[in-house]
mmJSON file of the N, C-alpha and C atoms, coordinates in Angstrom:
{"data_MODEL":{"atom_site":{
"group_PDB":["ATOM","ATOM","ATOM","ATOM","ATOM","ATOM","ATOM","ATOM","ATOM","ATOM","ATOM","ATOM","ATOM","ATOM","ATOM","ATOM","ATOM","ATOM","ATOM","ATOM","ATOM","ATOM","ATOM","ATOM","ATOM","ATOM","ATOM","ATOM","ATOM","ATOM","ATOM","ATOM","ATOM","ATOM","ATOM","ATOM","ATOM","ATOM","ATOM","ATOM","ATOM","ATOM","ATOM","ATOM","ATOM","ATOM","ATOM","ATOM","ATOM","ATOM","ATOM","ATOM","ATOM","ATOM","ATOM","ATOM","ATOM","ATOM","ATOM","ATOM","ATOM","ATOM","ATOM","ATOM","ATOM","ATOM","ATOM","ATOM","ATOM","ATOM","ATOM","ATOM","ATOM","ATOM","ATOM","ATOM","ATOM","ATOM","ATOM","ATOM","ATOM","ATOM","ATOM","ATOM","ATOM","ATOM","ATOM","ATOM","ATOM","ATOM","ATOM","ATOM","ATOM","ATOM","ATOM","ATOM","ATOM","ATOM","ATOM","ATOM","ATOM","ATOM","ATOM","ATOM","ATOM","ATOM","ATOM","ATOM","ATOM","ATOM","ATOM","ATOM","ATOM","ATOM","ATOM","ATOM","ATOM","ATOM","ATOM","ATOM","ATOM","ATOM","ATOM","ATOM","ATOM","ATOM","ATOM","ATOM","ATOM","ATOM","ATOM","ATOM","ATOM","ATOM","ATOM","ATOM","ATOM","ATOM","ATOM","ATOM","ATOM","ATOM","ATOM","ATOM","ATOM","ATOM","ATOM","ATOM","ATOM","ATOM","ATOM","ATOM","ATOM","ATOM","ATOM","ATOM","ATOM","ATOM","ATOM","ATOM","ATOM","ATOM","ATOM","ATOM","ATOM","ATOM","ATOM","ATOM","ATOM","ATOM","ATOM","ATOM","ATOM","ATOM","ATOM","ATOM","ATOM","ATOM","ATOM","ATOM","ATOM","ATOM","ATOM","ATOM","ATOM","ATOM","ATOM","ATOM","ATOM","ATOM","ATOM","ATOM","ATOM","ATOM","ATOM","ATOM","ATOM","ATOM","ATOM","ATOM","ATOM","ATOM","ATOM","ATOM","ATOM","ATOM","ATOM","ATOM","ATOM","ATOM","ATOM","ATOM","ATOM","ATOM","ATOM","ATOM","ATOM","ATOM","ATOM","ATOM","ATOM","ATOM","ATOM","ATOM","ATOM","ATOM","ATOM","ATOM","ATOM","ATOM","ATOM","ATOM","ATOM","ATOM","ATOM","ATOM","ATOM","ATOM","ATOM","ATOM"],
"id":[1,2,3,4,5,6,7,8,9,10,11,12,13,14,15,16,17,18,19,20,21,22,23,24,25,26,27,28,29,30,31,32,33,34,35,36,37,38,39,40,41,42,43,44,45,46,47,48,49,50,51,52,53,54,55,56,57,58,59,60,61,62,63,64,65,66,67,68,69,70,71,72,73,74,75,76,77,78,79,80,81,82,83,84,85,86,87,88,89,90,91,92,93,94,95,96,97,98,99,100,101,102,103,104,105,106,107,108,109,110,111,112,113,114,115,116,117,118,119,120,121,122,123,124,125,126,127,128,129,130,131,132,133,134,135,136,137,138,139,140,141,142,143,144,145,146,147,148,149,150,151,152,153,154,155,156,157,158,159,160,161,162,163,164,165,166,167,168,169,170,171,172,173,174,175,176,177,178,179,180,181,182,183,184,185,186,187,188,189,190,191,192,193,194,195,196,197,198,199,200,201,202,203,204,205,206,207,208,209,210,211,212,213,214,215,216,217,218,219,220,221,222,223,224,225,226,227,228,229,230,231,232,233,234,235,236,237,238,239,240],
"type_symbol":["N","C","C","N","C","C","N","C","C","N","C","C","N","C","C","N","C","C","N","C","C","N","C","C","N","C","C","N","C","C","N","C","C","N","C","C","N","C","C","N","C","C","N","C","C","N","C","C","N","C","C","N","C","C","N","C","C","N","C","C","N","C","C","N","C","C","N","C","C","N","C","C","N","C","C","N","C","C","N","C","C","N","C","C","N","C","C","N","C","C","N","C","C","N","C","C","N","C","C","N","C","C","N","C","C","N","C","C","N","C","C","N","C","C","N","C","C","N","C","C","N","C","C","N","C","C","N","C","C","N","C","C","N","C","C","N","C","C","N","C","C","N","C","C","N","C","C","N","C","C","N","C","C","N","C","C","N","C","C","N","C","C","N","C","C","N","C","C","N","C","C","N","C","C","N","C","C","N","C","C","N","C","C","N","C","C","N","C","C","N","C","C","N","C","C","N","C","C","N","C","C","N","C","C","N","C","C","N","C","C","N","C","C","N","C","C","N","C","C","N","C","C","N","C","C","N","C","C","N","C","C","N","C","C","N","C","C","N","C","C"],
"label_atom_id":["N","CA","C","N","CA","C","N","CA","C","N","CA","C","N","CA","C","N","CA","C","N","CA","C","N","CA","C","N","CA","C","N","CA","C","N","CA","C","N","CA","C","N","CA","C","N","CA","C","N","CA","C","N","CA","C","N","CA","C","N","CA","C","N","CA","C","N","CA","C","N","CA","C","N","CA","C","N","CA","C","N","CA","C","N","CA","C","N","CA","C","N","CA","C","N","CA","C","N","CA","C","N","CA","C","N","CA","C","N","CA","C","N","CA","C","N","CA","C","N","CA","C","N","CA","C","N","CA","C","N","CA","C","N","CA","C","N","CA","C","N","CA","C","N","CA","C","N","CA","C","N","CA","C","N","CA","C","N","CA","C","N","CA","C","N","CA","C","N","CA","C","N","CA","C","N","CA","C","N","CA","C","N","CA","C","N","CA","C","N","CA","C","N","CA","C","N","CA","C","N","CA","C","N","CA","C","N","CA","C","N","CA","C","N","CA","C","N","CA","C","N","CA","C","N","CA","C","N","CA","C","N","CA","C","N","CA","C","N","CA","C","N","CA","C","N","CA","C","N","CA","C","N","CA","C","N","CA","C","N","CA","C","N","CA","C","N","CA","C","N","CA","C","N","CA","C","N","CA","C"],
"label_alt_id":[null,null,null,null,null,null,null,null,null,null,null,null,null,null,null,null,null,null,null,null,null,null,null,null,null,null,null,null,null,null,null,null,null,null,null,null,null,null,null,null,null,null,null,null,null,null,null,null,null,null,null,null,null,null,null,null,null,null,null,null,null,null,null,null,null,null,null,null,null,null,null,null,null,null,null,null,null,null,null,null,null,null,null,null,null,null,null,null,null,null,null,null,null,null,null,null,null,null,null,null,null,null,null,null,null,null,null,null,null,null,null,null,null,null,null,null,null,null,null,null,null,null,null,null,null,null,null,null,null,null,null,null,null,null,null,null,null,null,null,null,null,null,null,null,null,null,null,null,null,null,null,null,null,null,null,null,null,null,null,null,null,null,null,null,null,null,null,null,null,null,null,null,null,null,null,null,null,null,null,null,null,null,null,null,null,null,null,null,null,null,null,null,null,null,null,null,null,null,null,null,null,null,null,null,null,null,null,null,null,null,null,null,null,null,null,null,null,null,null,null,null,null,null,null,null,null,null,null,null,null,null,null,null,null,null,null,null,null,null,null],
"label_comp_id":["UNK","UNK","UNK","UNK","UNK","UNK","UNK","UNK","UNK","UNK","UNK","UNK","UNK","UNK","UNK","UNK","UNK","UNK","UNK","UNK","UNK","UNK","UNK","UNK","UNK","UNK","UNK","UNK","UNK","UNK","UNK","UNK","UNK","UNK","UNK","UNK","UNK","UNK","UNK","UNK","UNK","UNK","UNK","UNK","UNK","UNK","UNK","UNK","UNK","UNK","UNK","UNK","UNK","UNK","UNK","UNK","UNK","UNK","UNK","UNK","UNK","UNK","UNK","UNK","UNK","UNK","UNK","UNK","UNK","UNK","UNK","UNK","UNK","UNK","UNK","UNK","UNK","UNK","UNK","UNK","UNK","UNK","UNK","UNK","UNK","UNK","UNK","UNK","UNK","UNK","UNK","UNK","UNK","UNK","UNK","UNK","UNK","UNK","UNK","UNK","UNK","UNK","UNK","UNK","UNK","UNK","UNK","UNK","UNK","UNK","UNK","UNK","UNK","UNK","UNK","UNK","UNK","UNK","UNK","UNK","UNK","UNK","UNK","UNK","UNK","UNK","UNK","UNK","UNK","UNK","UNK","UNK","UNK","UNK","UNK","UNK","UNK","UNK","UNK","UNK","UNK","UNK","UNK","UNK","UNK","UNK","UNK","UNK","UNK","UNK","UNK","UNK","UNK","UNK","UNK","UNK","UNK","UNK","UNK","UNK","UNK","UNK","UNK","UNK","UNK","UNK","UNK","UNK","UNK","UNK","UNK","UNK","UNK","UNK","UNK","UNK","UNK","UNK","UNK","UNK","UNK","UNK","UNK","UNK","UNK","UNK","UNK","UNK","UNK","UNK","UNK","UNK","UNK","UNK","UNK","UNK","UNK","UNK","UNK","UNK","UNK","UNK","UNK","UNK","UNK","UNK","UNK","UNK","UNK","UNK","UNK","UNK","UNK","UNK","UNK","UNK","UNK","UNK","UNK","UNK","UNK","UNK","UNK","UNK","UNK","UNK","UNK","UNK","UNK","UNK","UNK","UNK","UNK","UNK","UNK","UNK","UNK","UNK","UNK","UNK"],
"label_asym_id":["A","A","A","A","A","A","A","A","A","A","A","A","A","A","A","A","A","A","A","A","A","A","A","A","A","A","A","A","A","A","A","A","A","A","A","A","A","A","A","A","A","A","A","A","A","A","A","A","A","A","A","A","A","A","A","A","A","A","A","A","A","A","A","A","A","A","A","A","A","A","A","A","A","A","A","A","A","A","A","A","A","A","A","A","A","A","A","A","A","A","A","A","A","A","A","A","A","A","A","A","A","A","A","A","A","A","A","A","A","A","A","A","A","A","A","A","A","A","A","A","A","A","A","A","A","A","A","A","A","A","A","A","A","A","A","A","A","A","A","A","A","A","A","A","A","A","A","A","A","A","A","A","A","A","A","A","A","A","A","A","A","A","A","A","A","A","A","A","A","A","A","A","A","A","A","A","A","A","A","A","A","A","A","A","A","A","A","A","A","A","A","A","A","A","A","A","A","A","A","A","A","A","A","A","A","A","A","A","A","A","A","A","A","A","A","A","A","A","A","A","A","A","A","A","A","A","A","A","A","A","A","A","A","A","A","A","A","A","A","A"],
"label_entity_id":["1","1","1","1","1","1","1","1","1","1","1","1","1","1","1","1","1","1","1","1","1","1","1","1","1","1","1","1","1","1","1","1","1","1","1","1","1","1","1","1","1","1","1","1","1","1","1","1","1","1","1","1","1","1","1","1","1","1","1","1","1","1","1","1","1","1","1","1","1","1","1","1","1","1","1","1","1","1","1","1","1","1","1","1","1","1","1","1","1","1","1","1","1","1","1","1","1","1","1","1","1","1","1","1","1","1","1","1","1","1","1","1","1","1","1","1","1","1","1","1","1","1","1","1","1","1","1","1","1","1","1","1","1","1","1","1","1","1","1","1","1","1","1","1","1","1","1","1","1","1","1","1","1","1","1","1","1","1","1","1","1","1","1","1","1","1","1","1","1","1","1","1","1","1","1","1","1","1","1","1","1","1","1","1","1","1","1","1","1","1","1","1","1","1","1","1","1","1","1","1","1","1","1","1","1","1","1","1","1","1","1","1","1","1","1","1","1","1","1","1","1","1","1","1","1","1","1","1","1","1","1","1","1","1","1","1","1","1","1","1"],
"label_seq_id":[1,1,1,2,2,2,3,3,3,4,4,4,5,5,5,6,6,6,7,7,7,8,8,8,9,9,9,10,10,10,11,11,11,12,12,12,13,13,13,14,14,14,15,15,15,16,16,16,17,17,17,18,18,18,19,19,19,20,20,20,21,21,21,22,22,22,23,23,23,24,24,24,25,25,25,26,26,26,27,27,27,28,28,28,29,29,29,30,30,30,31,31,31,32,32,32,33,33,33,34,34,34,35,35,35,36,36,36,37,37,37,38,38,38,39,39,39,40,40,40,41,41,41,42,42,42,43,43,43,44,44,44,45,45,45,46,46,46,47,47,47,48,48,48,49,49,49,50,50,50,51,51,51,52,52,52,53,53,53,54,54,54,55,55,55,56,56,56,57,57,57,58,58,58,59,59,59,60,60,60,61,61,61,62,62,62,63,63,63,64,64,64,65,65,65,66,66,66,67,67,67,68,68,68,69,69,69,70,70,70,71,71,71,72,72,72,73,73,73,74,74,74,75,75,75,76,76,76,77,77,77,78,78,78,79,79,79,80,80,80],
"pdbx_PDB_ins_code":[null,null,null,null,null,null,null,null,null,null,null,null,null,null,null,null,null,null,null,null,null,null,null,null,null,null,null,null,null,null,null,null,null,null,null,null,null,null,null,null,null,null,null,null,null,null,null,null,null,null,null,null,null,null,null,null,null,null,null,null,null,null,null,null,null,null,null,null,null,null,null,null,null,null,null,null,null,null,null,null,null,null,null,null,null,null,null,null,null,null,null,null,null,null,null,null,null,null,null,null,null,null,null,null,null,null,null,null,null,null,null,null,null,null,null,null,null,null,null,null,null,null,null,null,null,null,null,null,null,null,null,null,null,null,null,null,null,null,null,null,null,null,null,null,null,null,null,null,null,null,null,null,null,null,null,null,null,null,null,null,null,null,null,null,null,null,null,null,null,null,null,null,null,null,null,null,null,null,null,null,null,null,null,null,null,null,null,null,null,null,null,null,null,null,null,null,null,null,null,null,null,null,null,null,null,null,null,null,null,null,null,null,null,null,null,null,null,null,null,null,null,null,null,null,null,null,null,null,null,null,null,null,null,null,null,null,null,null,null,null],
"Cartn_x":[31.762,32.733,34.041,34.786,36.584,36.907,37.358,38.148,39.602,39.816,41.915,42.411,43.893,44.449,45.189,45.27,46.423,47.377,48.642,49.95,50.57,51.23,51.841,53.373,53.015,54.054,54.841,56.295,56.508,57.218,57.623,57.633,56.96,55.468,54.241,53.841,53.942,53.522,54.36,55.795,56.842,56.555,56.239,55.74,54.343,53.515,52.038,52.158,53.372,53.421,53.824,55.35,55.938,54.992,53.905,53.082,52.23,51.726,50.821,51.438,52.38,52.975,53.186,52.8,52.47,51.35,50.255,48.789,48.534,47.42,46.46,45.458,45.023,44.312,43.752,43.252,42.638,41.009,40.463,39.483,38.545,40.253,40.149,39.834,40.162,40.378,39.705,40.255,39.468,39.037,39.283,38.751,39.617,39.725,40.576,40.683,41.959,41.636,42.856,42.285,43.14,43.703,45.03,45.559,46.035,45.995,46.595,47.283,48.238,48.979,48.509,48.838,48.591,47.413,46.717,45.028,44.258,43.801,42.477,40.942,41.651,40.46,39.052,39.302,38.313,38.586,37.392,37.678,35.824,36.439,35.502,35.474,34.838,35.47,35.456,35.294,35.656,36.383,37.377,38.468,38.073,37.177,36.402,35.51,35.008,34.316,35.249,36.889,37.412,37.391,38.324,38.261,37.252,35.75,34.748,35.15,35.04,34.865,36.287,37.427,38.676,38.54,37.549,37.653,36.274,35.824,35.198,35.633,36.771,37.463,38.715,38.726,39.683,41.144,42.168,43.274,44.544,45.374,46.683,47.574,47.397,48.464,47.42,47.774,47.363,47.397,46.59,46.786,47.452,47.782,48.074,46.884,47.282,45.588,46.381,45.526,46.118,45.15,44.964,44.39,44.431,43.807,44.046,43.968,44.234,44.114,43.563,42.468,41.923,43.034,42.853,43.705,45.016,45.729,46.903,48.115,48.782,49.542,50.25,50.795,51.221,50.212,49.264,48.187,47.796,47.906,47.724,46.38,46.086,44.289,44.638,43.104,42.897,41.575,41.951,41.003,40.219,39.158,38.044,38.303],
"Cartn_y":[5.18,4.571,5.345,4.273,5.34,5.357,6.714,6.891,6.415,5.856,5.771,6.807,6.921,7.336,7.569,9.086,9.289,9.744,9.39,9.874,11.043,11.451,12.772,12.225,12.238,11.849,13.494,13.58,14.522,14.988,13.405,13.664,13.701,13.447,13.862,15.04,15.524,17.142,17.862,17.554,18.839,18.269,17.149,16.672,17.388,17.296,18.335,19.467,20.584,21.215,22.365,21.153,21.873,21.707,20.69,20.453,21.673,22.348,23.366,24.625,25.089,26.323,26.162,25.221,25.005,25.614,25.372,25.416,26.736,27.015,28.364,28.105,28.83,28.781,29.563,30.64,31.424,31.258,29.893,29.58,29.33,29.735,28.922,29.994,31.491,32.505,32.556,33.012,32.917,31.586,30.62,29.125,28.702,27.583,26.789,25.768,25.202,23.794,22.729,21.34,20.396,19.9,19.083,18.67,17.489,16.378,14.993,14.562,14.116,13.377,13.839,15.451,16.313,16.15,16.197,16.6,17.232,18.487,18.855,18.24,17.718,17.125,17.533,18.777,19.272,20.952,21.392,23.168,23.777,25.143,25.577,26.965,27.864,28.834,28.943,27.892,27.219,26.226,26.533,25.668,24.097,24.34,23.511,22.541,23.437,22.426,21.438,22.429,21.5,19.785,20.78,19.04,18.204,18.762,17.356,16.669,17.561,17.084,15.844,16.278,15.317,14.049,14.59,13.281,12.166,12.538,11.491,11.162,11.062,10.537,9.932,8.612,7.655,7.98,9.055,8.97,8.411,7.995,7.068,8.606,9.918,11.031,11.646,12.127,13.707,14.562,15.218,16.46,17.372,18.495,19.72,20.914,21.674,22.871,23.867,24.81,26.146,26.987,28.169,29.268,30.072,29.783,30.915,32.099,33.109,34.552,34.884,36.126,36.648,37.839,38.193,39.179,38.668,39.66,39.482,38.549,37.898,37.128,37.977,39.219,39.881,40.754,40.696,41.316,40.594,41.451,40.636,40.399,38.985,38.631,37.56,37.372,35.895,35.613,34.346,33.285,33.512,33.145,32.958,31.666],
"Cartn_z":[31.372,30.497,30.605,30.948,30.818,29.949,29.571,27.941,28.211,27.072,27.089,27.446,28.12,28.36,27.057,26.977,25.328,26.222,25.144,25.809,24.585,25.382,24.495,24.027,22.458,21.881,21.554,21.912,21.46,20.008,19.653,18.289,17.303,17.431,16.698,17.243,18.223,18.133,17.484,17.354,16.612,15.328,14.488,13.144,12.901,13.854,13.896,13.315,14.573,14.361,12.986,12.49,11.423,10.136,10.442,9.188,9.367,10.51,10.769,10.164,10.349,9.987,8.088,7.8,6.237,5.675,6.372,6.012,6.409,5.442,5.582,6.593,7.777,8.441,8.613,7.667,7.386,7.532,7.064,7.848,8.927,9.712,11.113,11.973,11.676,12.637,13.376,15.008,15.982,16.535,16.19,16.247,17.213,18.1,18.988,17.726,17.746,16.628,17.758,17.013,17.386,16.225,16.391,14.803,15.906,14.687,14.807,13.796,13.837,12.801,11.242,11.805,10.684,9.732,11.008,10.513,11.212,10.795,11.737,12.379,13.461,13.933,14.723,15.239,15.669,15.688,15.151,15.825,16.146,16.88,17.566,18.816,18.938,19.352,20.858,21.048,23.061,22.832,23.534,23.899,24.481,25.227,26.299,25.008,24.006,23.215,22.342,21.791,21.1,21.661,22.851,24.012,24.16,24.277,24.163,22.992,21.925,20.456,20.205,21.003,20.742,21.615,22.753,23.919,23.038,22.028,21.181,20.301,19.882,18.931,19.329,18.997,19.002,18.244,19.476,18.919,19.233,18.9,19.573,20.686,20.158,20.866,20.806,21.911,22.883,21.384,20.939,19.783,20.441,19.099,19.422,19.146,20.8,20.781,20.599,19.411,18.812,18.505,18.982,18.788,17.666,16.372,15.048,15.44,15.193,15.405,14.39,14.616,13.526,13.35,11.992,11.219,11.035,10.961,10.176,11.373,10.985,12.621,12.994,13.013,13.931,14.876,14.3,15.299,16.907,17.456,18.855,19.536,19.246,19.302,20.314,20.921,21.956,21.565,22.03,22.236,23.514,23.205,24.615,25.227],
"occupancy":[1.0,1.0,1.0,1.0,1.0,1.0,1.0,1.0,1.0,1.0,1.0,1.0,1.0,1.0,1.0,1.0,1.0,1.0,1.0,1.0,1.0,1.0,1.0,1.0,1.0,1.0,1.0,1.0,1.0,1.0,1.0,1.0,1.0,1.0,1.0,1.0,1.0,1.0,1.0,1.0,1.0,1.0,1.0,1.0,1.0,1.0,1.0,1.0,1.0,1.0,1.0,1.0,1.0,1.0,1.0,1.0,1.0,1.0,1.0,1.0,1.0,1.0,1.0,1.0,1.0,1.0,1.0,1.0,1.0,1.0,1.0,1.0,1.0,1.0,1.0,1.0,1.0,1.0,1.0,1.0,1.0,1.0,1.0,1.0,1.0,1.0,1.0,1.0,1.0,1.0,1.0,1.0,1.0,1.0,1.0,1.0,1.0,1.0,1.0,1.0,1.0,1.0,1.0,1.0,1.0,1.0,1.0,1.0,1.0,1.0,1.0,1.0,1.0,1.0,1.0,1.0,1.0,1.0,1.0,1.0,1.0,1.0,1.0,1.0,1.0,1.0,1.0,1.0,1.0,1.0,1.0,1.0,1.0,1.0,1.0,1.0,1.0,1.0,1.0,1.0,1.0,1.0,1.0,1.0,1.0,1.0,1.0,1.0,1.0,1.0,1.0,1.0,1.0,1.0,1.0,1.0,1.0,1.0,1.0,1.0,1.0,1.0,1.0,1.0,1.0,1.0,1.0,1.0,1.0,1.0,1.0,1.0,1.0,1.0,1.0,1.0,1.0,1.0,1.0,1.0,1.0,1.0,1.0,1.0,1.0,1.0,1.0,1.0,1.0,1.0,1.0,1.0,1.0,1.0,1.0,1.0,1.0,1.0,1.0,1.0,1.0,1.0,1.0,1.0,1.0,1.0,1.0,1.0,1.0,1.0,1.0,1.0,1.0,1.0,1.0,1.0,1.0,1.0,1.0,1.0,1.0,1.0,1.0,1.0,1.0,1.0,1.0,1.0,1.0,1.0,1.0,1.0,1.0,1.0,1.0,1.0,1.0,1.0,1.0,1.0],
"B_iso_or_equiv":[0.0,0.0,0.0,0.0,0.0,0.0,0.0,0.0,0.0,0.0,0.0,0.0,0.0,0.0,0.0,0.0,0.0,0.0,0.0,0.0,0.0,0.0,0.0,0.0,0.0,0.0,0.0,0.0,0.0,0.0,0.0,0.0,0.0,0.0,0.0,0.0,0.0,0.0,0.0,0.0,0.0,0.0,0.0,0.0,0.0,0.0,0.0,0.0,0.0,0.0,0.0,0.0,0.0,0.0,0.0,0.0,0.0,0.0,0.0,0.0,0.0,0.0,0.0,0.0,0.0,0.0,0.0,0.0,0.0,0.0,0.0,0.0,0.0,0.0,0.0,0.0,0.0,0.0,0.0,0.0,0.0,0.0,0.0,0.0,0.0,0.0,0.0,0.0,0.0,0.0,0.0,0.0,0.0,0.0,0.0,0.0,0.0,0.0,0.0,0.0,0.0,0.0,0.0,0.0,0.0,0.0,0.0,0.0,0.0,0.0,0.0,0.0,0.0,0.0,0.0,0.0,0.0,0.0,0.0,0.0,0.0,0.0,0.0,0.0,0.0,0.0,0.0,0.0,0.0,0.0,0.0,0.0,0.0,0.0,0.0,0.0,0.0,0.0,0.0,0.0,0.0,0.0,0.0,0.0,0.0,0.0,0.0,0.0,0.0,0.0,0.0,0.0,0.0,0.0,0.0,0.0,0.0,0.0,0.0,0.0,0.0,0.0,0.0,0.0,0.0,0.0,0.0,0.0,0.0,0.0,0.0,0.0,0.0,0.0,0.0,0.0,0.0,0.0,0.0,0.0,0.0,0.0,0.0,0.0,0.0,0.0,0.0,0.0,0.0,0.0,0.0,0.0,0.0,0.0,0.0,0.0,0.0,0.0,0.0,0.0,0.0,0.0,0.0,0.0,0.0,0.0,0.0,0.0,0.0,0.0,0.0,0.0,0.0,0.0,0.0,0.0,0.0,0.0,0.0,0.0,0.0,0.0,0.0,0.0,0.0,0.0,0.0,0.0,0.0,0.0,0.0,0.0,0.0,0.0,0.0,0.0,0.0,0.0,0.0,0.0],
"pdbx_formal_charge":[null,null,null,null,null,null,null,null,null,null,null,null,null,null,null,null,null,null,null,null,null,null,null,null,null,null,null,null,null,null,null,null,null,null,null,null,null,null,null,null,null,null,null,null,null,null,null,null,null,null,null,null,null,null,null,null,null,null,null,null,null,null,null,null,null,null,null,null,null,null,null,null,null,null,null,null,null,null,null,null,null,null,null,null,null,null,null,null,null,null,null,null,null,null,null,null,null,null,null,null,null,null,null,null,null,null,null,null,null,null,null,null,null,null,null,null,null,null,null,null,null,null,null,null,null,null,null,null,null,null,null,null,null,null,null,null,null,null,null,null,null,null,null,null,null,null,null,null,null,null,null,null,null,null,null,null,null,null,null,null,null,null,null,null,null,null,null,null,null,null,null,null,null,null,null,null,null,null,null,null,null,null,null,null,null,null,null,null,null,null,null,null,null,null,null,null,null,null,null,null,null,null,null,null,null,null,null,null,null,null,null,null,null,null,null,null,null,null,null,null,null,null,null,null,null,null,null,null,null,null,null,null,null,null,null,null,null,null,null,null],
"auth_seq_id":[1,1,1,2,2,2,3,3,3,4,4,4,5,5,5,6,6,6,7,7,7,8,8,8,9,9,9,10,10,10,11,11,11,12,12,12,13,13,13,14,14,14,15,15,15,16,16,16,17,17,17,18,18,18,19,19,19,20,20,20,21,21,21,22,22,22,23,23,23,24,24,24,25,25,25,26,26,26,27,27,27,28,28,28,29,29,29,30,30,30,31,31,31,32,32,32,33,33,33,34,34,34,35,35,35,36,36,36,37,37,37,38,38,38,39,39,39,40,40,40,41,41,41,42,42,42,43,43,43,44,44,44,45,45,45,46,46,46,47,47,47,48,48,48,49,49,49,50,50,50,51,51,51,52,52,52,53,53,53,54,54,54,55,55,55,56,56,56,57,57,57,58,58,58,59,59,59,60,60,60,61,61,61,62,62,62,63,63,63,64,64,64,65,65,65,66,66,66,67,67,67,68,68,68,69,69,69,70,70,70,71,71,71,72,72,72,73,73,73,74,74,74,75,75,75,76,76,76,77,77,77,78,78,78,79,79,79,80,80,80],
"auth_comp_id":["UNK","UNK","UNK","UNK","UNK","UNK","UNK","UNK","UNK","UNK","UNK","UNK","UNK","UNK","UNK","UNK","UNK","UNK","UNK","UNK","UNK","UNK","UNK","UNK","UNK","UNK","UNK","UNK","UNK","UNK","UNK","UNK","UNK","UNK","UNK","UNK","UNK","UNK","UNK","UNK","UNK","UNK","UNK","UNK","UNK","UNK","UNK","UNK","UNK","UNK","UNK","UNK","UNK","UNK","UNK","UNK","UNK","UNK","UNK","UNK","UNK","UNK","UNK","UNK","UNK","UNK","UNK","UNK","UNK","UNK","UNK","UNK","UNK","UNK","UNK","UNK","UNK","UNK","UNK","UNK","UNK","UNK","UNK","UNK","UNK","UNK","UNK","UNK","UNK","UNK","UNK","UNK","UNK","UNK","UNK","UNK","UNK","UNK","UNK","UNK","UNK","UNK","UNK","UNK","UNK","UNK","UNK","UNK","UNK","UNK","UNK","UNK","UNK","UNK","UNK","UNK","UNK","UNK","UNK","UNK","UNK","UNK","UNK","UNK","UNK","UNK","UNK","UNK","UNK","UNK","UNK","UNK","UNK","UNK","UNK","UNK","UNK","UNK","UNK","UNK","UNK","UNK","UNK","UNK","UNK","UNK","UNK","UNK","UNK","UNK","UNK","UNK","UNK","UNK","UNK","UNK","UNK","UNK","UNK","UNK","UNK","UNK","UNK","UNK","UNK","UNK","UNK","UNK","UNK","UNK","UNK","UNK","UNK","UNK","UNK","UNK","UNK","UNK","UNK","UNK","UNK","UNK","UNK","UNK","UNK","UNK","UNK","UNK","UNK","UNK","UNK","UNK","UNK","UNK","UNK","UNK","UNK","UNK","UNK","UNK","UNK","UNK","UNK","UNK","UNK","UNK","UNK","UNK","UNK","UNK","UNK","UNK","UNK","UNK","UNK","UNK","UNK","UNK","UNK","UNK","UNK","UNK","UNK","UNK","UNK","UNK","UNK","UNK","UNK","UNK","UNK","UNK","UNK","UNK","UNK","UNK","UNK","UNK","UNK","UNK"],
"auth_asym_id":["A","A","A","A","A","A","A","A","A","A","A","A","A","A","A","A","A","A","A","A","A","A","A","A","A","A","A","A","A","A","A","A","A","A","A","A","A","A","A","A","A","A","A","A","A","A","A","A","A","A","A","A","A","A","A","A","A","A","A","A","A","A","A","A","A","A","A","A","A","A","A","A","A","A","A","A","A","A","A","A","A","A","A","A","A","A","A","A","A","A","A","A","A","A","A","A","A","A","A","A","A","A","A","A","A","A","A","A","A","A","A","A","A","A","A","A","A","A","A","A","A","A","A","A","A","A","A","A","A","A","A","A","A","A","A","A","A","A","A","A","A","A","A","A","A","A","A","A","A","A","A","A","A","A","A","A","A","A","A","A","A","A","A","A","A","A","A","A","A","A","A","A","A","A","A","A","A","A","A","A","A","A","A","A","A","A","A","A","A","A","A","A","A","A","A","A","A","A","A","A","A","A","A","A","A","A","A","A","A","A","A","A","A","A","A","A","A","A","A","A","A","A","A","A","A","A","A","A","A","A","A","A","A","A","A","A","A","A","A","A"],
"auth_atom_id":["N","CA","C","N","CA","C","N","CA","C","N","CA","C","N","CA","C","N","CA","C","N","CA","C","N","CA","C","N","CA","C","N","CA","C","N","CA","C","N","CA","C","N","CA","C","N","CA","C","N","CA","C","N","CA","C","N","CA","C","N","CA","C","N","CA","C","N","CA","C","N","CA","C","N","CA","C","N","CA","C","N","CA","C","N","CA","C","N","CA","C","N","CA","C","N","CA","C","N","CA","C","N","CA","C","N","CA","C","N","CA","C","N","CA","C","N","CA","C","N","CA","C","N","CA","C","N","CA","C","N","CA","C","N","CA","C","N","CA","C","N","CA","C","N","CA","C","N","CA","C","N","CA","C","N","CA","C","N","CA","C","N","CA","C","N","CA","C","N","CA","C","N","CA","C","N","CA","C","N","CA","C","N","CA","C","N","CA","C","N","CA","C","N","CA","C","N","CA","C","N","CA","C","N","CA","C","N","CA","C","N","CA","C","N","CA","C","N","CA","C","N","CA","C","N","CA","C","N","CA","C","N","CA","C","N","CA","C","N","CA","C","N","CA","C","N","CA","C","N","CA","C","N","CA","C","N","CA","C","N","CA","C","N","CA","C","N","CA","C","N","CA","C","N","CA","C","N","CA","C"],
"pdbx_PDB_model_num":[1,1,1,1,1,1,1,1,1,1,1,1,1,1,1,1,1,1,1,1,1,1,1,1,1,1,1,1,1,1,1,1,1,1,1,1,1,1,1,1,1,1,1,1,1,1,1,1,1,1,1,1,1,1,1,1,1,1,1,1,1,1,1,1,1,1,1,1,1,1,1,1,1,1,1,1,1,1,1,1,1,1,1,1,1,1,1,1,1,1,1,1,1,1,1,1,1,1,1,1,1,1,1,1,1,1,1,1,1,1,1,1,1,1,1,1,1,1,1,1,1,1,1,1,1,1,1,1,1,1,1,1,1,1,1,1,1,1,1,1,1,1,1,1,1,1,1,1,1,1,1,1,1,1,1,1,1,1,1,1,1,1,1,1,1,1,1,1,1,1,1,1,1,1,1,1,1,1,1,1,1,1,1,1,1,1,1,1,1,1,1,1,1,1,1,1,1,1,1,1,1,1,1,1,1,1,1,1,1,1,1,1,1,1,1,1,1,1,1,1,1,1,1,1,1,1,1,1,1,1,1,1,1,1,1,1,1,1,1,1]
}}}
């Protein structure tokens, strides 16, 4: 089965985004997450898994993928 093709809207990723730098993601640390039309749609601490998890869900735009950092945000952490 072919999945749709999403297209990357770039004015819903900078709307994504400025909605992201709102929210506590304190939950999230260490997590890969995806956001859509300023919603968290998938997270998980493989990158590779967010993406299955987004390529099953029916979205109109490409999300935005973001790496929470654990600790404080100036601390310098990665993602696996």
């Amino acid at each position: 089965m072919k999945s749709k093709k999403q297209t990357v809207n770039q004015d819903q990723l900078h709307a994504d985004y400025q909605w992201l730098l709102m929210q506590s993601l304190s939950q999230y640390q260490g997590q890969w997450i995806a956001v859509s039309n300023q919603k968290i749609v998938a997270r998980d601490v493989s990158l590779k898994q967010v993406m299955k998890i987004v390529s099953s869900i029916p979205l109109p735009n490409t999300p935005l993928y973001l790496c929470v950092p654990k600790g404080a945000i100036t601390t310098v952490n990665q993602c696996r």
